[in-house]
Structures are given as structure tokens and as C-alpha cells.
C-alpha positions as CSV (number, residue, x, y, z in Angstrom):
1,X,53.2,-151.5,6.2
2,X,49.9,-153.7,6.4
3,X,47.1,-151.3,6.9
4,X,45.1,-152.0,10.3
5,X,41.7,-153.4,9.5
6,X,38.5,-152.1,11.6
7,X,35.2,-152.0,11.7
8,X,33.2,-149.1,12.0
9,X,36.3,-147.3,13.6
10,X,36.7,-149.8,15.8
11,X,40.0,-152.9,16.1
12,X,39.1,-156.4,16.2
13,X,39.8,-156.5,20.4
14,X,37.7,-153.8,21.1
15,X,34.7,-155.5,19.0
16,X,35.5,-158.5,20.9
17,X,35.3,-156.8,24.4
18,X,32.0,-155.1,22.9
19,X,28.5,-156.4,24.9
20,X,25.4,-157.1,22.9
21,X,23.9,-153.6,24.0
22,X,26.9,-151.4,22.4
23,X,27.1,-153.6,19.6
24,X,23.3,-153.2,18.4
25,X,24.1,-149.3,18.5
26,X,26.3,-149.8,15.8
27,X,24.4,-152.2,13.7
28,X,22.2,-151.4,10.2
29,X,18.3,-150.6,11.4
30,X,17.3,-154.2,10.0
31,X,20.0,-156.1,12.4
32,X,19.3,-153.9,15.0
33,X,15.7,-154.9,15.3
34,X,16.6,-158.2,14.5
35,X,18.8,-158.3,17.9
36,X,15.9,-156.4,19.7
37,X,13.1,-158.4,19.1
38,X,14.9,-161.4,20.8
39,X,16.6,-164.8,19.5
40,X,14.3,-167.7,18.3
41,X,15.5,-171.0,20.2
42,X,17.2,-171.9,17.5
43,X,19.3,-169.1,17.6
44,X,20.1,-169.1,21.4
45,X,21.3,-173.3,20.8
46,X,23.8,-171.9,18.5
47,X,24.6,-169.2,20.3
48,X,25.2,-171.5,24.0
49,X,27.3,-173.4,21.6
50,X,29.6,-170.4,20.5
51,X,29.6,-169.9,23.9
52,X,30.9,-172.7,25.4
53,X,33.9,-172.7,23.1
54,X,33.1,-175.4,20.7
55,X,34.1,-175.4,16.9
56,X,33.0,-176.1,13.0
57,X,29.7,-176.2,14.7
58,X,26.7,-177.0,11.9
59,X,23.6,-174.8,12.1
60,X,20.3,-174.1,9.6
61,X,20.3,-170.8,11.7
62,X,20.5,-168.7,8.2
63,X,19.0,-165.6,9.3
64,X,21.1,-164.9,12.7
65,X,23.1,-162.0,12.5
66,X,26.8,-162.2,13.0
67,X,28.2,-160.8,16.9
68,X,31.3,-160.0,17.7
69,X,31.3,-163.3,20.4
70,X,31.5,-165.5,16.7
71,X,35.0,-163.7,15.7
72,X,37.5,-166.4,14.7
73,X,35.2,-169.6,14.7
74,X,34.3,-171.8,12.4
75,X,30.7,-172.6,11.3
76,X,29.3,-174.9,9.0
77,X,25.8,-173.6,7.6
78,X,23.1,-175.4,5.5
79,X,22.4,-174.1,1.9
80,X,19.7,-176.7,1.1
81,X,22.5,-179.1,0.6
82,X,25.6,-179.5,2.0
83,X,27.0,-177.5,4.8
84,X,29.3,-174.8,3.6
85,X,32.5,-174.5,6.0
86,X,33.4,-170.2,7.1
87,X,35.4,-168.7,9.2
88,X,33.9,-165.1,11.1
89,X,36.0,-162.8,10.4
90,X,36.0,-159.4,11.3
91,X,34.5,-158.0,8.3
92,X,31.4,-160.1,8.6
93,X,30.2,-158.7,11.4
94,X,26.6,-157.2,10.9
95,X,25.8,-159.7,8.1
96,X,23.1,-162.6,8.3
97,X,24.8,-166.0,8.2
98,X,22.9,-166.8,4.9
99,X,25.1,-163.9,3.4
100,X,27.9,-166.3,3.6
101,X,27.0,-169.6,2.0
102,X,24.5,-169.3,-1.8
103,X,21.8,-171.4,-2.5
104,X,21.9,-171.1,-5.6
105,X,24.8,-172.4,-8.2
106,X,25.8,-170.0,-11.1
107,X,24.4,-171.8,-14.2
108,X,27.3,-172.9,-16.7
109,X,26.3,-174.1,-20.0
110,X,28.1,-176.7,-22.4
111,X,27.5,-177.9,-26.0
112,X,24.0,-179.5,-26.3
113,X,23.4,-183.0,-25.9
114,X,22.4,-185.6,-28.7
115,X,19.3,-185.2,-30.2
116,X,19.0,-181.5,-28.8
117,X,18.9,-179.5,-31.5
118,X,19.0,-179.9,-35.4
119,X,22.1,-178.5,-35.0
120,X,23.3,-180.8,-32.8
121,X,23.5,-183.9,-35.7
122,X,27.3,-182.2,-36.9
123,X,28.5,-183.1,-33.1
124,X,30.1,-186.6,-33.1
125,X,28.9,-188.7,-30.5
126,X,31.6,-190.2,-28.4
């Protein structure tokens, strides 16, 4: 039997039927002020956008916090780069979109080049 996933004691439907008001109840303190203090235009494009049913949408809009209205679409958001493909889920909600897609690569080292070291004369050149 596959275990029923919620969010704070909550199923995905009723999250969904939520309005903005309830939902910032629920939120951490830093999202809820977030939500308070008001969408930047940036934000309220996007959100027109989720709103109007359209999908794989690309946004810069890092810092916007996850609402339950962007269940089950997918975004495509900038990490300085490219823009990294998600899908919300119901176990992002609450998190900043940033959350989702790193900046940053995780550094992987090989064997040093020619010329690198003194060490480096023993590796053949090829």
C-alpha cells in the first residue's frame, strides 16, 4: 500500500483548492513575509502566465516562492546559464524557485595537465 503524500497535513487537492490568504498561514516566517509584502512585476508576469494555463514557461524569477496554483507545471528557470527544466510537485511547495535549479557545478578533478606539475613529466602525452 503506497503511503498518501501531504503537506503539512494536508492532500494535494485540498492545497490546490487553498487561496493565497490560507496558504501564507501555513508558510515558514521568511515566505510568509515574502507573500505579504506583495509580488515584484516580475513575479505577477509569471504568475498571469501560470494562470492562464500555459506550460514549460521560462522565468529569471529565482526568488518567488512556490503556491499551490504552480502544482503540476513545468518551469524552466535561469541558473546563470541555461534554463533548468522542473516540474512543482507537491513537496516543493514553500520553497524559492532558486531552491530547484544550482548555480553552481560540483567541482570534479582529473589528472593534471602537461607541464602542471614536476610530477606530471611520468604521464604520457597522448
Amino acid at each position: 500500500m503506497a503511503k498518501e503524500l501531504l503537506w503539512q497535513g494536508l492532500t494535494e487537492e485540498q492545497v490546490k483548492s487553498m487561496d493565497l490568504k490560507e496558504f501564507i498561514e501555513l508558510v515558514n516566517a521568511r515566505q510568509r513575509r515574502s507573500l505579504k509584502r506583495g509580488l515584484s512585476e516580475a513575479q505577477k508576469a509569471l504568475m498571469e502566465r501560470i494562470e492562464a494555463g500555459e506550460n514549460n514557461i521560462k522565468t529569471h524569477c529565482r526568488n518567488m516562492v512556490i503556491v499551490p496554483s504552480m502544482i503540476g507545471k513545468n518551469l524552466r528557470i535561469y541558473n546563470g546559464k541555461d534554463f533548468y527544466p522542473i516540474t512543482i510537485t507537491l513537496e516543493m511547495i514553500g520553497h524559492c524557485l532558486g531552491e530547484f535549479s544550482h548555480t553552481r557545478k560540483m567541482v570534479t578533478h582529473s589528472s593534471a595537465g602537461v607541464g602542471a606539475t614536476r610530477s606530471s613529466k611520468a604521464v604520457s602525452a597522448r
